[in-house]
N, C-alpha and C positions, 0 to 999 in steps of 0.2 A: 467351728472353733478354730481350728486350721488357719482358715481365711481371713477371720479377726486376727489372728496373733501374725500375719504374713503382714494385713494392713496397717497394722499398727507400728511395725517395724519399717513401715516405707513413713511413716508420718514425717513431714518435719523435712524433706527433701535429703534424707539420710542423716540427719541429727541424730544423736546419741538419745535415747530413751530416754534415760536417765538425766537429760538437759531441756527434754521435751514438757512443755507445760499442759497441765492441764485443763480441763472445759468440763461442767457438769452442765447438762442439757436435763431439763424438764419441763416435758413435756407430754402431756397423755394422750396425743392423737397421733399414732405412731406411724405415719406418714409425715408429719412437718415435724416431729423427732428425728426421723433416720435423713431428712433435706436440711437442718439444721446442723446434724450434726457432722454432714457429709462439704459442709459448708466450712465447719468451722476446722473439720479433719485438714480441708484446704488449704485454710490461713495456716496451718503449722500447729494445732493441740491435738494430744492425746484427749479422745472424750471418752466420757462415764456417761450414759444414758440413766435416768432414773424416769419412771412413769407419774410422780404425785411429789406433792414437797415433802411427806413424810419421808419417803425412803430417800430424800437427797439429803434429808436433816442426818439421818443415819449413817449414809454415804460418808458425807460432810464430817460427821464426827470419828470418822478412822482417818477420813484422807483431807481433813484441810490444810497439811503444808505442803501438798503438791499440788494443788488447785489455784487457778489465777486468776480462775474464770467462771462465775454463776449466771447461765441463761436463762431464762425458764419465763414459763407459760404466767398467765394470773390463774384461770380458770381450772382448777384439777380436784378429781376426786380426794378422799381422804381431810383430815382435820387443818392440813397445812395450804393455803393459798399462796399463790407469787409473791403476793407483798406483804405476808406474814412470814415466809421463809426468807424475802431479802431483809425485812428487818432483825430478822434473829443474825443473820448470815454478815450483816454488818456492824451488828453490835457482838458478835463471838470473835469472828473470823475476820477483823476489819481491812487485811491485806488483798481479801477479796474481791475483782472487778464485779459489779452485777450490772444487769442487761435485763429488763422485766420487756417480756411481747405481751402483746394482746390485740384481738380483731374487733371484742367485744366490748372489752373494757380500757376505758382510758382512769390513771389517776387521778384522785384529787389532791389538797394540801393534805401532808402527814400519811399519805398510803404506803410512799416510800421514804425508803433513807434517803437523807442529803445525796448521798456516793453513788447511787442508782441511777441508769438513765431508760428511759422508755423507747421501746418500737411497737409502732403499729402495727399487724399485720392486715394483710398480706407482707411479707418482704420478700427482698431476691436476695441473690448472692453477694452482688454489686451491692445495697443498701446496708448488708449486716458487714460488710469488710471495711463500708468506707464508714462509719458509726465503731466498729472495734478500732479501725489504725486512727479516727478523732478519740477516743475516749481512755485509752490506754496508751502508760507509760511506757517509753522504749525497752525497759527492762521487764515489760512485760507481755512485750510482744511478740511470738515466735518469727524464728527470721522469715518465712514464707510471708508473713505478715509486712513486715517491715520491707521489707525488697517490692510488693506488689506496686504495680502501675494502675494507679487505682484513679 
């Protein structure tokens, strides 16, 4: 607990917390959760791990004004899917960036919202930074983001 609340105080290259955006990662294979979100710790967000879309529906519904950022898996246990949670996520919360992966599944027409964009997986570090600093607006990109030599 410690070591989370130390790491999360370095987030953001000494950003003020409180200026620091957020990242909701979902994902249920929690090894390309904790590479994911060690990824996105990098570009400059605060993340929330959730394991299924349910519990990021729930997340989602106490903290979506400090959320800038929805990544998440297609494939997860429980009643909610990738592309059943980015479309709630875009039609509730529509300030919200989304980022749907998948290794398995690619979309079709109507899986996702207009505002959604897709990664294949595998990805690296390199692919998810330079698909976040294309896809999000300057004001929505933590300055580690935006300063990167990508």
């Amino acid at each position: 607990m410690i070591l989370q609340l130390v790491r999360l105080q370095k987030v953001g290259g000494g950003m003020p917390l409180s200026t620091t955006p957020y990242a909701v990662v979902v994902e249920d294979d929690p090894i390309i959760s904790m590479e994911t979100a060690y990824i996105l710790e990098e570009a400059g967000f605060r993340i929330h791990e959730c394991f299924d879309g349910d519990e990021a529906l729930a997340h989602l519904g106490d903290h979506w004004e400090r959320t800038v950022l929805l990544f998440s898996d297609v494939d997860m246990p429980g009643r909610t899917n990738g592309f059943a949670l980015a479309r709630h996520v875009a039609e509730h919360w529509p300030r919200i960036e989304i980022v749907i992966a998948s290794g398995h599944v690619s979309p079709n027409a109507g899986d996702m919202p207009d505002k959604a964009t897709f990664l294949s997986k595998p990805f690296n570090r390199r692919t998810v930074l330079e698909h976040l600093a294309r896809i999000l607006p300057n004001e929505k990109k933590p300055e580690p983001l935006r300063k990167a030599a990508l």
